[in-house]
Structure formats: structure tokens, C-alpha cells
C-alpha positions in Angstrom: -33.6 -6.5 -36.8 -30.5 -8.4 -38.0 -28.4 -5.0 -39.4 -29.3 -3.1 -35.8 -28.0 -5.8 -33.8 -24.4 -6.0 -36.3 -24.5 -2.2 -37.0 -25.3 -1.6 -32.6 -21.9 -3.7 -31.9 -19.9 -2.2 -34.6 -20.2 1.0 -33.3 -19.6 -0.1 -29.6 -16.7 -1.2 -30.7 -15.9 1.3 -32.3 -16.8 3.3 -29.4 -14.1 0.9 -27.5 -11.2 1.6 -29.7 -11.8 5.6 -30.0 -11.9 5.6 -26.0 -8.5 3.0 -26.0 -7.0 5.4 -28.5 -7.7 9.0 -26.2 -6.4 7.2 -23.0 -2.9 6.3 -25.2 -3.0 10.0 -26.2 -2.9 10.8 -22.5 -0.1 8.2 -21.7 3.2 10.5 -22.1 6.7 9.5 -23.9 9.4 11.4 -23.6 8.0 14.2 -25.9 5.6 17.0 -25.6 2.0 17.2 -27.1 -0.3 19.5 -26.0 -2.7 16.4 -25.4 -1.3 15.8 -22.6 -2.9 18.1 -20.4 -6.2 18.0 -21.4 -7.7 15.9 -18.1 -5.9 18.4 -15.9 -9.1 20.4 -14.2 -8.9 23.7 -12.4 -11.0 25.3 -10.1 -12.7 28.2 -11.6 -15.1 30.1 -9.8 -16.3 27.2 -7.8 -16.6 24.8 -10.5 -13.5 22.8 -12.2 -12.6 23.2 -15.7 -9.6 21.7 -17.8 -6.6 23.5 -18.5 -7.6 24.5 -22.1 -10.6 26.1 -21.5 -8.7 28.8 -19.1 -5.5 28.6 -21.0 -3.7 28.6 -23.9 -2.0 25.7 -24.6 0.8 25.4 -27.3 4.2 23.9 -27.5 7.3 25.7 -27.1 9.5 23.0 -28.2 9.8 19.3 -29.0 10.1 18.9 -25.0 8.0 22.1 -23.7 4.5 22.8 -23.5 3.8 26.0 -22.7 -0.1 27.1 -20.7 -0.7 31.2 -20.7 -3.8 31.6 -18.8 -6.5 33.7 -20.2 -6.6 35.8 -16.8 -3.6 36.4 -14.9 -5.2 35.5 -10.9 -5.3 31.7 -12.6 -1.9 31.3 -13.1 -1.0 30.2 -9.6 -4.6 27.9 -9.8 -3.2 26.1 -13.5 0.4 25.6 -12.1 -0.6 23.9 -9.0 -3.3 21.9 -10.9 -0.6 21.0 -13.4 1.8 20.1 -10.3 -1.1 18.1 -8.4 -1.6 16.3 -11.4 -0.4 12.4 -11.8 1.9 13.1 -14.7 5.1 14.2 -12.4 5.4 17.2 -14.6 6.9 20.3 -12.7 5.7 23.4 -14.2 7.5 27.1 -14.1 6.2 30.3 -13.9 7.8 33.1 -16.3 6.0 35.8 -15.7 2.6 35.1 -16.9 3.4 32.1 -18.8 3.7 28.8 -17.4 6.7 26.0 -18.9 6.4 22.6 -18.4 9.4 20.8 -19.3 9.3 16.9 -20.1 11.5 15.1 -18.0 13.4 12.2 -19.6 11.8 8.9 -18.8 14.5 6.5 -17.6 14.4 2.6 -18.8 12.6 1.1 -15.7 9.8 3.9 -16.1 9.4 3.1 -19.8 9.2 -0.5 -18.7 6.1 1.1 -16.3 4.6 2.7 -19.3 4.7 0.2 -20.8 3.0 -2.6 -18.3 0.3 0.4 -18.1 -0.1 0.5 -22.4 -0.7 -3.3 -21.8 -3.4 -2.9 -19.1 -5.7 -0.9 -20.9 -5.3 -2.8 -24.4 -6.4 -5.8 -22.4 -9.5 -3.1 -21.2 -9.8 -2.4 -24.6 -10.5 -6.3 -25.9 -12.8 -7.2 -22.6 -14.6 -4.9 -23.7 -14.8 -5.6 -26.9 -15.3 -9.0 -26.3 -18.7 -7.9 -24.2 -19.9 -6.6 -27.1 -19.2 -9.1 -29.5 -21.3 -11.2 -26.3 -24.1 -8.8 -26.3 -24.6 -9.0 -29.8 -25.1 -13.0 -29.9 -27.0 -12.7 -27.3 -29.4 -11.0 -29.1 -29.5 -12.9 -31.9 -30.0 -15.6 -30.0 -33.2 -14.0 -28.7 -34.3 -13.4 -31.9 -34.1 -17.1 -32.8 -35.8 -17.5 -29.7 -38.3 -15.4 -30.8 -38.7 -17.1 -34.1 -37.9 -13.4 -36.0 -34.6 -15.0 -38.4 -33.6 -17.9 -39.0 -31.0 -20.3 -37.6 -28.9 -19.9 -41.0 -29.1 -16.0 -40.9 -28.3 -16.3 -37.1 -24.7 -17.9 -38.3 -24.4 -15.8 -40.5 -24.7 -13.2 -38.1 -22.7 -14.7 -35.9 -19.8 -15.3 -38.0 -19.6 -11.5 -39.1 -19.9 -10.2 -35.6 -17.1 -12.5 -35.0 -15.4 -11.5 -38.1 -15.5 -7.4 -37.1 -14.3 -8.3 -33.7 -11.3 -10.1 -34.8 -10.7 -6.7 -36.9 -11.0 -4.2 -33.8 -9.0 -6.7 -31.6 -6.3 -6.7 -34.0 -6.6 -2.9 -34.4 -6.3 -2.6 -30.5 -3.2 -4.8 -30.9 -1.7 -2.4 -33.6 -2.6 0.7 -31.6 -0.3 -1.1 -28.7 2.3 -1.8 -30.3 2.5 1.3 -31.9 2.6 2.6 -28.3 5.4 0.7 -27.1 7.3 0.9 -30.1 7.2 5.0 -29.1 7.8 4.6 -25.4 10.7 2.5 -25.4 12.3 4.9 -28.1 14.7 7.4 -26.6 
């Protein structure tokens, strides 16, 4: 009873900080990865698909990505996704390969970025925080119950407390990891 209830919020918060960690991924600095595209969906044939699974994605250089779809009537579908997008990328088409260039971020849309990195760390710790909530909940219920003990309920307690601490403090480190390479030019 006691380990399920630890070991259940351990892995939502783990669950938290895997999610917090794919949503920085998507959050762009001033260079390409190929990451960055990956929420982009297309329509194809009637239902909508991301960008990889039509194309080939790669990068061309430290400030291209380049997307060759697999079948050449997409390529107007993937560079008007990849234009529609909220990115502000603005894709070319060469033939049938499509570049999408980087653009430099200036200083007040780093600052932007930056607010946004902030936003979802504090996502990030709520939610944590819910779990670490959930969790003593049910202990609590268990006392209620009269399954554990009072002593084993701190216990409990204190190394629930004790593993959020750790994945609030990894949140922290994720961010500043994040700012540290947004504000870099």
C-alpha cells in the first residue's frame, strides 16, 4: 500500500518533468534542431499527420532544417503547414526540398522566450506540487482507514516531500539551462 502510493507519485512526477522537458525541446533558440518541427501537422488524405511522418527531416546547417517530402503533391501541403505554424519560420521551396532558415532572435524576443521558459517551469512545479498533494492524500486515507501507522505515514510523508524537492529542483535546473541558451547569441 505504502510503496504504490510513493512509487504512483514518483512516476507522475516524473511524468511532469519528461512532459516540461519536450515542451522546452519545442521552444526555439537561435539554432536549428530538427525537434522543432515535430508538432507541425499536415493534412494527408483527410487526416492530419506531423511533418516527419510525410517528410524527411534533417539539418542542413547549424541554422537550416531542411523537410523533403516523401511524395512530391505534399510539398506545397508541408510548406504552408510549416508557414501556418506559430514558430514564425518562413520556409523555401528548392525544387523538391523545402529550407527553413532560422531567423536571428533579437533581445526583446529572447526576453519573450524567456517569460514563456518561466510559464511552463511554474506548470511544471503546480503540477508537481498536485502530486506531491495526491499522494498525502492518500496516505492520509490510509490512516483513516487504519491500514499504516501514524509513524510510517510520516515517514511517508517526509520522502514524498523529499522526491518532490528533487524534481522541483530538477525543473529549476532544466530552466535555467533554457535561459542560459536563449539569451546566448
Amino acid at each position: 500500500m505504502l510503496e504504490d502510493v510513493k512509487k504512483t507519485a514518483e512516476q507522475k512526477m516524473q511524468k511532469s518533468l519528461e512532459s516540461l522537458k519536450n515542451d522546452l525541446a519545442k521552444i526555439r533558440t537561435g539554432r536549428a534542431h530538427t525537434g522543432l518541427l515535430d508538432h507541425v501537422m499536415v493534412e494527408y488524405y483527410g487526416s492530419m499527420v506531423s511533418v516527419n511522418q510525410v517528410a524527411n527531416v534533417n539539418l542542413g546547417d547549424a541554422r537550416t532544417i531542411n523537410v523533403q517530402p516523401y511524395e512530391k503533391n505534399m510539398i506545397s501541403k508541408v510548406e504552408k503547414a510549416i508557414r501556418d505554424c506559430d514558430l514564425g519560420l518562413n520556409p523555401a521551396t528548392n525544387g523538391d526540398l523545402i529550407r527553413v532558415p532560422m531567423p536571428m532572435l533579437t533581445e526583446e524576443r529572447r526576453r519573450e522566450m524567456t517569460k514563456i521558459v518561466r510559464t511552463e517551469g511554474e506548470g511544471a512545479k503546480v503540477a508537481i506540487r498536485n502530486v506531491r498533494r495526491d499522494a498525502i492524500d492518500a496516505l492520509k486515507k490510509l490512516i483513516k482507514d487504519k491500514e499504516i501507522s501514524e509513524d510510517d505515514e510520516r515517514r511517508a510523508q517526509d520522502e514524498i516531500q523529499k522526491a518532490t524537492d528533487k524534481a522541483v529542483a530538477e525543473v529549476d535546473k532544466l530552466l535555467q539551462a533554457k535561459e542560459v541558451d536563449l539569451m546566448a547569441v
